[in-house]
Rosetta silent file (secondary structure, phi, psi, omega in degrees, C-alpha in Angstrom):
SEQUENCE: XXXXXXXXXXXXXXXXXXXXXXXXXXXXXXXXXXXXXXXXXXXXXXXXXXXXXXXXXXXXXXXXXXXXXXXXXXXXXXXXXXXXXXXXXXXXXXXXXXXXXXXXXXXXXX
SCORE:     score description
SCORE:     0.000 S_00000001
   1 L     0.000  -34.097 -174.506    9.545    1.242   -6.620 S_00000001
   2 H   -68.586  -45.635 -173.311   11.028   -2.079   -4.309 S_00000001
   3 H  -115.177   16.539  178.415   13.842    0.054   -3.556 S_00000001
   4 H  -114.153  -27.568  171.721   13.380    3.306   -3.125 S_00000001
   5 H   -73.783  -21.670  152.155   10.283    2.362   -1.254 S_00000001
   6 H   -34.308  -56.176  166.159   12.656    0.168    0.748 S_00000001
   7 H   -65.876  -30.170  175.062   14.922    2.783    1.782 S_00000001
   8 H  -103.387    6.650 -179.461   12.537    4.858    3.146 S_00000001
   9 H   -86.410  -33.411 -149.806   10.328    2.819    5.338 S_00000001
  10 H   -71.157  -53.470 -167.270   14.011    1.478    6.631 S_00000001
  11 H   -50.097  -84.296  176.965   15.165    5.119    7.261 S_00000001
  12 H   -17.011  -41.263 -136.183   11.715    6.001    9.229 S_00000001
  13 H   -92.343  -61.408  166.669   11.958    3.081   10.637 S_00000001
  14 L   -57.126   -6.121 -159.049   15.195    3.873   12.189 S_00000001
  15 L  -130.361  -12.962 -178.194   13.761    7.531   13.053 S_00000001
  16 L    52.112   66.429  173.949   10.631    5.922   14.426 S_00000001
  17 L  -107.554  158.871  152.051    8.539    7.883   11.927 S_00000001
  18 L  -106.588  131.989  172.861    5.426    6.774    9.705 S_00000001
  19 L   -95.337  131.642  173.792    6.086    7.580    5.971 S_00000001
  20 L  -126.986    1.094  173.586    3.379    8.917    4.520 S_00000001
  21 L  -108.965  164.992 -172.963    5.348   10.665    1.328 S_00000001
  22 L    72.713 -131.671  155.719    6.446    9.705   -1.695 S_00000001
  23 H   -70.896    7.249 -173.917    5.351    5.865   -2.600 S_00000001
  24 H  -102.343   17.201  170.505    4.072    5.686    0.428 S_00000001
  25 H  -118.768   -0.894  147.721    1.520    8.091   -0.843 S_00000001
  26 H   -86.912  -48.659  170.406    0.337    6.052   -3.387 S_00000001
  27 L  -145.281  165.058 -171.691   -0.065    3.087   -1.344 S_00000001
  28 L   -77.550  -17.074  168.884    0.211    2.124    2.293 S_00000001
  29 L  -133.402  107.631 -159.400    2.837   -1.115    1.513 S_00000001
  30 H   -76.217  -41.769 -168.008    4.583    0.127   -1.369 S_00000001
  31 H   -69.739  -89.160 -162.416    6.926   -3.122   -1.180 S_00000001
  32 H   -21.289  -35.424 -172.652    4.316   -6.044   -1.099 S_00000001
  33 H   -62.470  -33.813 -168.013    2.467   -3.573   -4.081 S_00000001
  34 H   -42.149  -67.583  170.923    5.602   -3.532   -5.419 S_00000001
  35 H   -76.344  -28.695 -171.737    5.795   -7.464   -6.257 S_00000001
  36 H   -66.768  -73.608  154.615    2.238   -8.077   -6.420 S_00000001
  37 H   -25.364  -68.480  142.451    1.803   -5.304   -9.230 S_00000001
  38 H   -77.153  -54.261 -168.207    4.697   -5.142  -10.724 S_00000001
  39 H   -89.489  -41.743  170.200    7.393   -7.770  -10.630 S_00000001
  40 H   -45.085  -65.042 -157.708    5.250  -10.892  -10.500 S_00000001
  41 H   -37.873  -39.201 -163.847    3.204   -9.630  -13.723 S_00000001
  42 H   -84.285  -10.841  165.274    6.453   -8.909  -15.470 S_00000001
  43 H  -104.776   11.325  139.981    8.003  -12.391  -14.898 S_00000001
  44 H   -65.556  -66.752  153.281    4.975  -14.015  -16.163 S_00000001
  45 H   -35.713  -37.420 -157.278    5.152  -12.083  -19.343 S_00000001
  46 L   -95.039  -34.214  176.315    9.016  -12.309  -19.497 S_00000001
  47 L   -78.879  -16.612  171.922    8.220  -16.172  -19.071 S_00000001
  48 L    62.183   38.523  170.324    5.778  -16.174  -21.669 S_00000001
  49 L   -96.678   90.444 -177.587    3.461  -18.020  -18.585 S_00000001
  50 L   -62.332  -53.076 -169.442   -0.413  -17.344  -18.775 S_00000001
  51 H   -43.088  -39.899 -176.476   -0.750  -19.810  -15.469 S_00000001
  52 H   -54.883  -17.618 -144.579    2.272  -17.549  -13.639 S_00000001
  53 H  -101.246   24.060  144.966    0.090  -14.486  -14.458 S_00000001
  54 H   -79.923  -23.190 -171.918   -1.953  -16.301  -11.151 S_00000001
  55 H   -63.649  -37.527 -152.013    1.050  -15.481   -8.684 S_00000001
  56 H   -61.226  -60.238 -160.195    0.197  -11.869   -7.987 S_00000001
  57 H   -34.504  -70.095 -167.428   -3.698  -13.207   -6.775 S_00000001
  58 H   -50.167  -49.655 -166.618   -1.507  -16.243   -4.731 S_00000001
  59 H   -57.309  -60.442 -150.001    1.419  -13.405   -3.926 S_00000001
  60 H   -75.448  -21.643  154.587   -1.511  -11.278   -2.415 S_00000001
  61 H   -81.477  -25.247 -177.380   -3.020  -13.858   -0.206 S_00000001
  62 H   -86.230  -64.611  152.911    0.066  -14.920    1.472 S_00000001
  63 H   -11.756  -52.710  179.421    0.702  -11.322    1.768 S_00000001
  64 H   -66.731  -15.767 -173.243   -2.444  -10.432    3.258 S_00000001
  65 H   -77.084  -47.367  178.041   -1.536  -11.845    6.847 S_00000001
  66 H   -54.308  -63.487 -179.722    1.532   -9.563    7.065 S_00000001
  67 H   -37.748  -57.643 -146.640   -0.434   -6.452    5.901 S_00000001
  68 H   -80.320   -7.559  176.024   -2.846   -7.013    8.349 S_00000001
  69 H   -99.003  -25.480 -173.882   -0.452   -7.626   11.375 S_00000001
  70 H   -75.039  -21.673 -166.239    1.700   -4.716    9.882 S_00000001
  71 H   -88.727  -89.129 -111.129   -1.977   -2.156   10.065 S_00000001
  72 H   -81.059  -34.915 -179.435   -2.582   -3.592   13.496 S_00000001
  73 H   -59.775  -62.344  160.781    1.282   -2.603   14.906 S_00000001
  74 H    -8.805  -95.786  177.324    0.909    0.699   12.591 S_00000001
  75 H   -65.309   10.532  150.144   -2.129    1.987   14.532 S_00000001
  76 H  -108.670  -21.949  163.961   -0.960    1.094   18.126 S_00000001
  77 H   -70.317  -44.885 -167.285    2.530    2.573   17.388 S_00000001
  78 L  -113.983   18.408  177.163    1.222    5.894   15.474 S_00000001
  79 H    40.926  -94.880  164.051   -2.296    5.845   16.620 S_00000001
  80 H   -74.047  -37.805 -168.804   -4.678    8.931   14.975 S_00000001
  81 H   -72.580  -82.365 -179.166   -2.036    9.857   12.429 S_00000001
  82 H   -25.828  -49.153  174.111   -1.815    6.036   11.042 S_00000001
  83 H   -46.800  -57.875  166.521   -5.763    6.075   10.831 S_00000001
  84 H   -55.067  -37.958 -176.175   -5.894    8.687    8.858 S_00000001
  85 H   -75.387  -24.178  175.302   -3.240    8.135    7.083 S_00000001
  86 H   -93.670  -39.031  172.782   -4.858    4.518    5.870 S_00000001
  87 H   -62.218  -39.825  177.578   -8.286    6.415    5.342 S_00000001
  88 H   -73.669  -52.248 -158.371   -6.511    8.491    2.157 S_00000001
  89 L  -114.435  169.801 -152.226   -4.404    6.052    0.591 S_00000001
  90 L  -117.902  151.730 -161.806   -5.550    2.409   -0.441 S_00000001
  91 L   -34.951  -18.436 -178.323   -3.606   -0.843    0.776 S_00000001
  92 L  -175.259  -32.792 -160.308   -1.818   -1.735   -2.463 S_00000001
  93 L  -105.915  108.107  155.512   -3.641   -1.255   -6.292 S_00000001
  94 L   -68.039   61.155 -171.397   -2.007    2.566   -6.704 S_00000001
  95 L  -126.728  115.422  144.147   -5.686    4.066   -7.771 S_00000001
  96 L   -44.600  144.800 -164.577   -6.724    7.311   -6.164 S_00000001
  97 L  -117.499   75.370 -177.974   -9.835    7.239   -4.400 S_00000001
  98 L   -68.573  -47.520 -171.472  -12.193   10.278   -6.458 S_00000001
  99 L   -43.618  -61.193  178.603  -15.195    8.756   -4.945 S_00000001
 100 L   -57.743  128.441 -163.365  -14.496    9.893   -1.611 S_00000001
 101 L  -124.709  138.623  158.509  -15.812   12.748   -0.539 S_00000001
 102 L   -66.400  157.996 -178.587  -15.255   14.479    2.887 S_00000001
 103 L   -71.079  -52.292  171.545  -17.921   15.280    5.100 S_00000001
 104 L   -35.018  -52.224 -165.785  -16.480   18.930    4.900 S_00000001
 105 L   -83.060    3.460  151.678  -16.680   19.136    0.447 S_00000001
 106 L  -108.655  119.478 -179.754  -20.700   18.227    0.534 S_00000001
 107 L   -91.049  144.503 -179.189  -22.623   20.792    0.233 S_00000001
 108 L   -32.809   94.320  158.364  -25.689   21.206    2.104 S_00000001
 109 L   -46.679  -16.723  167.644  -29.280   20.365    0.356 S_00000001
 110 L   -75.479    0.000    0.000  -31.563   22.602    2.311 S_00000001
């Protein structure tokens, strides 16, 4: 996931695109999910460390300044698109969002 999500934010990046396919359609920062999710948890376990299995929370605070400076460049570079694109998919935890309903997909009570 670290490197194939790697490659393509770099390529876009380079094309001055937003990726919104692939992992980046599971979450909007595929890398940071990437360690938080994955790689910490599994070097805790591989370490046989219940305390390490604390990093992701600690990875995810230290983390959080960069997301949030990465969303604020994000939406003045790609504007409407970006918005949207952060309203479907969620910031890092790969879970689909069934709960959300469009205004369009409720149907009318009267």
């Amino acid at each position: 996931m670290l490197v194939v999500a790697a490659c393509s934010v770099m390529r876009a990046y380079n094309r001055d695109q937003l990726v919104t396919s692939g992992v980046s359609a599971l979450v909007r920062h595929p890398i940071y999910s990437a360690w938080i999710v994955f790689i910490l948890p599994g070097l805790a376990f591989l370490s046989r460390s219940w305390p390490m299995l604390l990093t992701p929370l600690v990875a995810y605070a230290a983390f959080k300044m960069f997301i949030d400076r990465e969303d604020r460049y994000l939406q003045q570079r790609f504007g409407e698109a970006y918005l949207e694109y952060r309203a479907r998919v969620n910031e890092l935890i790969p879970v689909p969002r069934f709960w959300r309903r469009s205004a369009k997909a409720v149907p009318n009570a009267n």
